[in-house]
Kinemage of the C-alpha trace (Angstrom):
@kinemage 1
@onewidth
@group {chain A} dominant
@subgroup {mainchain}
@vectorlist {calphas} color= white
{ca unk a 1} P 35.973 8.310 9.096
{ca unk a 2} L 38.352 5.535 9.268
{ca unk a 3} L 37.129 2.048 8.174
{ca unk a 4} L 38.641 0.808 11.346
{ca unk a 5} L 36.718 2.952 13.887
{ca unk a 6} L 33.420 1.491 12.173
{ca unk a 7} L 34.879 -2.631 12.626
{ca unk a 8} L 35.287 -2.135 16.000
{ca unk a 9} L 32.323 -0.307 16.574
{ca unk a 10} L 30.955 -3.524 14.568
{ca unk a 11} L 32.427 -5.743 17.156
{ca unk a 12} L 31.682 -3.812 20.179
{ca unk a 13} L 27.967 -3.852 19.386
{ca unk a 14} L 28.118 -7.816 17.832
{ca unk a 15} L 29.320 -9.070 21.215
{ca unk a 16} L 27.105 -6.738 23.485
{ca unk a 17} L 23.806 -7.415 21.884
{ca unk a 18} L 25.060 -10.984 21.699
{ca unk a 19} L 25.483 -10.873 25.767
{ca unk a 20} L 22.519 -9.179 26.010
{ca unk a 21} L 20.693 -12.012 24.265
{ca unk a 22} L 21.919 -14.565 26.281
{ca unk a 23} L 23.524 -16.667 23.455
{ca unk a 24} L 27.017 -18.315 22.551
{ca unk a 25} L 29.004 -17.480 19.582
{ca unk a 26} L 28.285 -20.878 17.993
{ca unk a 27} L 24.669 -20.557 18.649
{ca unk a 28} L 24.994 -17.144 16.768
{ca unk a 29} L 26.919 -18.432 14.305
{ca unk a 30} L 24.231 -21.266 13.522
{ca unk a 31} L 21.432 -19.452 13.806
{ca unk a 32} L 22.575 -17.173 11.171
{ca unk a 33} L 24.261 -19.707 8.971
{ca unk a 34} L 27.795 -18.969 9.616
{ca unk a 35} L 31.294 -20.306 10.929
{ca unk a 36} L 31.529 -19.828 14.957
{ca unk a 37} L 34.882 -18.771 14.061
{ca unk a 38} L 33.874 -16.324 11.785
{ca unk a 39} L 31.729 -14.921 14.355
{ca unk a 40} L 34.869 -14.958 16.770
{ca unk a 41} L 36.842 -13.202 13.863
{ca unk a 42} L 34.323 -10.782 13.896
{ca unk a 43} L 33.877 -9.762 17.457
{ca unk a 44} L 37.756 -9.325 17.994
{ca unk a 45} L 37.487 -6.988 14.924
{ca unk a 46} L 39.653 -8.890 12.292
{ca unk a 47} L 37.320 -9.613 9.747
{ca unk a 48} L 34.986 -7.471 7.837
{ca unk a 49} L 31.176 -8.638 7.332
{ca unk a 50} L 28.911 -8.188 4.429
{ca unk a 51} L 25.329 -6.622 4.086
{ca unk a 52} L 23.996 -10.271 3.504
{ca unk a 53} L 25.787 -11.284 7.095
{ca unk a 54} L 24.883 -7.930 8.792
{ca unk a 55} L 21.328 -8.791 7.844
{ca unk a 56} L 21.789 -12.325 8.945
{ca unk a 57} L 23.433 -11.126 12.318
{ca unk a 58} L 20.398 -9.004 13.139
{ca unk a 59} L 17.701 -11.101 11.915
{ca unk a 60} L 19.026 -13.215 14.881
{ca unk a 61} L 19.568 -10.721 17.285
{ca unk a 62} L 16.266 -9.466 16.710
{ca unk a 63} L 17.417 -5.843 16.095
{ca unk a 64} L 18.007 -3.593 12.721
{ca unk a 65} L 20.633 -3.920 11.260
{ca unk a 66} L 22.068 -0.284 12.054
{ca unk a 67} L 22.123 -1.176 15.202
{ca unk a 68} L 25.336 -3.527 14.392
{ca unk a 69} L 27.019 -0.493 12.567
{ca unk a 70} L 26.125 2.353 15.384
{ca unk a 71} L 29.230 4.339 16.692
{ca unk a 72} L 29.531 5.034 20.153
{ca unk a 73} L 28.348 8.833 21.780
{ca unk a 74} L 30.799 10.468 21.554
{ca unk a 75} L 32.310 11.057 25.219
{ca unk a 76} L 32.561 14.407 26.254
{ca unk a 77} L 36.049 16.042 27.178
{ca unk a 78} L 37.087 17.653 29.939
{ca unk a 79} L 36.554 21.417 28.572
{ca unk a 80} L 32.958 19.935 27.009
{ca unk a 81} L 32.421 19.410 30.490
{ca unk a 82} L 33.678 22.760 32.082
{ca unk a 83} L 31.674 24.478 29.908
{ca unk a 84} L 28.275 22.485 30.345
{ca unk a 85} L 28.410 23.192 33.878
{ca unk a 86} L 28.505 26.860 33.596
């Protein structure tokens, strides 16, 4: 797997369970005792976080922290497709 595939999957899921929350970056960021532009730096994808601030991220977010690391389903393709509706 490349390292990059599971940062943006890290971003991705930081700024949708963010949204889903209901809460700003900077509230994020001090909630979980962190620089708002760190959190920015994360969600674009251009940093990489810790354990301790994957823990902290969650803790927040009220959700495990594998939830922050989770790679998308994969999507099928078109002959996955052809062949499922057989």
């Amino acid at each position: 797997m490349d390292p990059r595939e599971l940062r943006q999957a890290f971003a991705a899921n930081l700024r949708r369970l963010r949204h889903a929350k209901g809460i700003s970056q900077e509230d994020l960021a001090y909630e979980a005792g962190v620089n708002r532009t760190y959190v920015s730096k994360l969600e674009k994808g251009t940093s990489y976080p810790g354990l301790e601030i994957i823990a902290k991220l969650a803790t927040v977010l009220e959700v495990e922290p594998a939830e922050l690391i989770r790679l998308p389903a994969p999507q099928p393709t078109p002959r996955m497709r052809r062949s499922a509706s057989k």
